[in-house]
N, C-alpha and C positions, 0 to 999 in steps of 0.2 A: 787380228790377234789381240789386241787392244783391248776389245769387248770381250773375247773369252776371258781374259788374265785378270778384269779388276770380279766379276764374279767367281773364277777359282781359289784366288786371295782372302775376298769376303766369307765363303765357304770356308777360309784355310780359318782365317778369324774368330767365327763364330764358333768353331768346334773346338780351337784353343780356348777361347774365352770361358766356355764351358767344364775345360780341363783344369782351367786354374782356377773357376770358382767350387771346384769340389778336391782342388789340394793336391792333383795328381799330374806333380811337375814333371815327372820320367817319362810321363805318355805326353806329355806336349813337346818334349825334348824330340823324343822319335818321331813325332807326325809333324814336327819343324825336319827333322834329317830329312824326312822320307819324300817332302814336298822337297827338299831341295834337291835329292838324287833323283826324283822324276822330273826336275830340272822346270817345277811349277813358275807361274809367277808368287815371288812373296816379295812383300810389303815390308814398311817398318814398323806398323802397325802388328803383324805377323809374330816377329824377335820380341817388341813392347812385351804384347802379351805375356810370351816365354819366359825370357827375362823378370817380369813378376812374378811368375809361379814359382819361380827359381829361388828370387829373392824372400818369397814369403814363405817358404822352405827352410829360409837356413843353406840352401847350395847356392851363398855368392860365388863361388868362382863358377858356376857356370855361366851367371848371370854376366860376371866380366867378359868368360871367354865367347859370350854371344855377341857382347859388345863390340870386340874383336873382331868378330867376325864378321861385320857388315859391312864394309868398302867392298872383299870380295862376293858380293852379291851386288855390288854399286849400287850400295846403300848407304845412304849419310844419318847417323845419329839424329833423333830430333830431342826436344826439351826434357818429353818423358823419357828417354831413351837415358839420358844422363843421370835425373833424377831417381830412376830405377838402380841403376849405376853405383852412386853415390850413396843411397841407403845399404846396399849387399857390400861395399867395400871399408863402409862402416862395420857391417856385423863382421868382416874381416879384420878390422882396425889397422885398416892400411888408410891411414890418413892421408898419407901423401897422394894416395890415387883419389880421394874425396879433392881435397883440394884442387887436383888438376883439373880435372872434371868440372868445378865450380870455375876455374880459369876458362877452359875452354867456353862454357855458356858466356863467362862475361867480356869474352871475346868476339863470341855473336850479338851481342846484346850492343854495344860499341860501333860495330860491323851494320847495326840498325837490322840484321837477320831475325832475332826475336824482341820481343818487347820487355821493357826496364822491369813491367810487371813479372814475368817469368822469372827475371834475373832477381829478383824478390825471395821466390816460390825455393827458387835453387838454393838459394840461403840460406836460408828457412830448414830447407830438407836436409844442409849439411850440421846448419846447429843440431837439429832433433837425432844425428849420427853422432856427432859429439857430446850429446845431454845424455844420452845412454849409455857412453862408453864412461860420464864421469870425468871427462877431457876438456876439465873448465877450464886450463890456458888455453888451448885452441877456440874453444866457442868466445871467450871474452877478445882476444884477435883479430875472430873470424866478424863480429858484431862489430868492433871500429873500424877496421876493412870495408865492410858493409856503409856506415856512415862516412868514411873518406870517398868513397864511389860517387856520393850524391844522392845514395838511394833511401830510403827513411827505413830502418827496421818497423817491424810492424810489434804487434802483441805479443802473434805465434815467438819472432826469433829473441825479443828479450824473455817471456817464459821460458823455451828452448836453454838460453843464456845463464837463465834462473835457477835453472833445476838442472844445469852440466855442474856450477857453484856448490849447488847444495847436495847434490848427490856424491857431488869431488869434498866433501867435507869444508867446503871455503864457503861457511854460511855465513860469514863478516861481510864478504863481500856481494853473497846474496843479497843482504838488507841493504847494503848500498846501493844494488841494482834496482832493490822495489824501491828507494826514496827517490831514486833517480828517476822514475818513468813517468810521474804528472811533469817536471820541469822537461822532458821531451812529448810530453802533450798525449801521453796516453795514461790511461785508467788500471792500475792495476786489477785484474779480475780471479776469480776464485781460484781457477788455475793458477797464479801466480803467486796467491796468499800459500796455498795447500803446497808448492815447489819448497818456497822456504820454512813451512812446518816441518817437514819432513828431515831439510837440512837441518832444523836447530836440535830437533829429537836425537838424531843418529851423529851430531859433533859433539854433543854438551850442551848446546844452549836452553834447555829445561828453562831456564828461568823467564827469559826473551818470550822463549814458546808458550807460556803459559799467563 
């Protein structure tokens, strides 16, 4: 049984995979239903999938209520599984379900189930949910949170940082962020210069900016 189920899976995958790289999330929705009424093996690799065409859509809540729905297939969430998660509960601005979500991983992360690198990745993926939303008290929080952990932000999560500041109109504290990042030993890089252009353009700061 074994050997039939990881090639029906694979089969289930690759024709998912296909569905969401040409955008047509409602046909991966039904041939995820339909493998599960013909009672297939599916993977988590399978929902992943789903789940991304979902969320690259624009249809986070199905992408949540996929999420949902994997214990009843005794299915355990993996890193993408959240991370996928985490970006559609953003385009939701259900913050609180981003954060939990980031609890959970760094719960596994702790647990020694994923690696500190992951618990990184997930950070990362909640700032860039917060740098869109414009939600610069959460991403500035979510960044010392991140450094109380133990864990070193990297570039991605102070640009992230950078540009939730400057897009939230809080470009005073943008520049504080870019003077802050050589004394924590990183390089600010074009991305992070062009973050705070944009904030100084669209606060007032014309003068800074030029």
């Amino acid at each position: 049984w074994a050997a039939r189920a990881a090639p029906r899976a694979a089969s289930c995958g690759h024709a998912l995979r296909t569905l969401e790289s040409c955008g047509q999330w409602w046909r991966a929705l039904s041939l995820l239903a339909e493998m599960g009424r013909r009672r297939s093996q599916l993977d988590v690799v399978c929902f992943n999938i789903t789940m991304s065409a979902c969320e690259k859509a624009g249809h986070w809540e199905h992408t949540l209520a996929l999420l949902s729905s994997l214990p009843s297939h005794d299915l355990r969430p993996s890193v993408v599984s959240f991370g996928t998660s985490m970006r559609a509960a953003g385009r939701g601005h259900r913050w609180q379900q981003v954060l939990g979500f980031l609890g959970e991983l760094r719960t596994l992360a702790n647990m020694g189930e994923i690696r500190s690198e992951d618990c990184v990745v997930a950070y990362n993926t909640a700032l860039a949910a917060f740098e869109v939303a414009h939600a610069w008290p959460l991403a500035l929080d979510l960044l010392e949170d991140l450094r109380s952990c133990g864990l070193r932000p990297d570039e991605i999560a102070w640009n992230a940082t950078l540009g939730a500041c400057a897009r939230g109109g809080a470009w005073t504290l943008a520049l504080r962020l870019l003077a802050q990042m050589p004394k924590e030993g990183l390089r600010p890089n074009l991305q992070s210069f062009n973050r705070v252009l944009r904030g100084l353009r669209h606060g007032g700061g014309w003068q800074l900016a030029t």
